[in-house]
C-alpha positions as CSV (number, residue, x, y, z in Angstrom):
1,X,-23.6,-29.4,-43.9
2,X,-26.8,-27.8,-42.0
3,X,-25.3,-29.8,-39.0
4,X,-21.9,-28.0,-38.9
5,X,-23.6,-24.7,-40.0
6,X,-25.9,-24.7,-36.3
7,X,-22.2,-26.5,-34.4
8,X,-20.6,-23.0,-36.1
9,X,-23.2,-20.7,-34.9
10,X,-23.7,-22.3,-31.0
11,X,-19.9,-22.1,-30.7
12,X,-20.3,-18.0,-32.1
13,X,-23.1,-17.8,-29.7
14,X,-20.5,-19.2,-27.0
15,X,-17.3,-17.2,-27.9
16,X,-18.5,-13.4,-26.9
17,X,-19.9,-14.6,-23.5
18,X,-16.3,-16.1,-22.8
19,X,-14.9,-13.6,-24.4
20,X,-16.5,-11.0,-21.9
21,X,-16.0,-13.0,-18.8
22,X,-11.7,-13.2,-19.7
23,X,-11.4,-9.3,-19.8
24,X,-14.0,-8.7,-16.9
25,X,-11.7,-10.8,-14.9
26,X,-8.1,-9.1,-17.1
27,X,-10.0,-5.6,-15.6
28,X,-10.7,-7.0,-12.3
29,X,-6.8,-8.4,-12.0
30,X,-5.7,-4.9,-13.1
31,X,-7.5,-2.9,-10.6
32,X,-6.3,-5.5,-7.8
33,X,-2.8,-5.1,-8.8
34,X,-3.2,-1.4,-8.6
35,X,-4.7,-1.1,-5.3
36,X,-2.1,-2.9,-4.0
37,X,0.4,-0.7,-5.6
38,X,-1.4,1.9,-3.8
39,X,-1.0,0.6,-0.6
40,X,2.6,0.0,-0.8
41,X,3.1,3.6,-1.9
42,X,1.5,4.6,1.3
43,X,3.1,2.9,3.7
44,X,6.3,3.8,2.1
45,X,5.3,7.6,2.3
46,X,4.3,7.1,6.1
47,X,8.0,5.6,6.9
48,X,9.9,8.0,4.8
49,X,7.8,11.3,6.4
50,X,8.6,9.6,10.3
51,X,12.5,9.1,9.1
52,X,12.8,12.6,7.5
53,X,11.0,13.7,10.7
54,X,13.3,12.2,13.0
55,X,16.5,13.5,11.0
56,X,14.9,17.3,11.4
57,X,14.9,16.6,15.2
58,X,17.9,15.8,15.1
59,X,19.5,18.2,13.2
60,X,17.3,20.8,15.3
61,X,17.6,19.2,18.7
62,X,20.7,17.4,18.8
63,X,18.3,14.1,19.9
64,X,16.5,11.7,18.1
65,X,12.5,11.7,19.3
66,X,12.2,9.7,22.3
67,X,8.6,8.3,20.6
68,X,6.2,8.6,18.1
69,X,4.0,10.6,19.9
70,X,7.0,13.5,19.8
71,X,7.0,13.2,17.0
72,X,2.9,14.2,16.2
73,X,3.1,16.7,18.5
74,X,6.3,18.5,17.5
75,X,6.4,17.8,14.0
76,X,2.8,17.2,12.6
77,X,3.7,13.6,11.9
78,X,-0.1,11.9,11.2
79,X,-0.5,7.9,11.3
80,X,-3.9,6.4,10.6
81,X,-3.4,3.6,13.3
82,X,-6.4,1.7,11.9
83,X,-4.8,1.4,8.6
84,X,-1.2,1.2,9.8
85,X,1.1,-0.1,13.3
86,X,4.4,1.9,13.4
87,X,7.5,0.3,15.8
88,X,9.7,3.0,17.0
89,X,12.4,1.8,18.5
90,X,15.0,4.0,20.1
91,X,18.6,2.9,20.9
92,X,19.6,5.7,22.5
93,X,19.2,9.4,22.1
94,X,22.2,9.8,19.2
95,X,21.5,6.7,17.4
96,X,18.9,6.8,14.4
97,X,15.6,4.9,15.5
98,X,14.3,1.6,13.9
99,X,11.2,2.3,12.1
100,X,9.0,0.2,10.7
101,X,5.6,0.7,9.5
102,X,3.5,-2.5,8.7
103,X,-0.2,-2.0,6.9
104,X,-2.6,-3.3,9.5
105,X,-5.2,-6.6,8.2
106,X,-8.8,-4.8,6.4
């Protein structure tokens, strides 16, 4: 009886520490996730504000931007290029550019 009472106790002892270390970790996956979340809403911001951008120079212009850097300089478009890489890629001055934003390696 003494012998399962001290087996009952050690595995008390046991059961907060592990206890702790399964929601440190639950917290730890949960700010992860949302980071990442985070990113992706960025990069999705970035893509949608260099589309809508293009469609205004259109609309104002009759030509899609030749490049990006028409783009900052006409229409206040800002890219972080150490957090991001944007392709541009023009067909021709009536056709919609391809645009792709990708979220650079950390």
């Amino acid at each position: 009886m003494l012998h399962e009472k001290r087996r009952l106790t050690a595995l008390r002892g046991l059961l907060l520490p592990v206890t702790a270390v399964l929601v440190l970790l639950c917290f730890l996956t949960a700010l992860s996730n949302l980071a990442q979340g985070q990113d992706d809403e960025g990069k999705r911001q970035l893509e949608d504000a260099i589309r809508r951008s293009a469609v205004a120079c259109y609309a104002a212009e009759g030509i899609y931007p030749p490049d990006l850097a028409y783009l900052e300089e006409h229409y206040g478009i800002q890219i972080d290029e150490s957090r991001y890489t944007v392709y541009y890629d023009i067909f021709g001055s009536n056709l919609m550019p391809d645009i792709t934003v990708l979220e650079n390696e950390t």
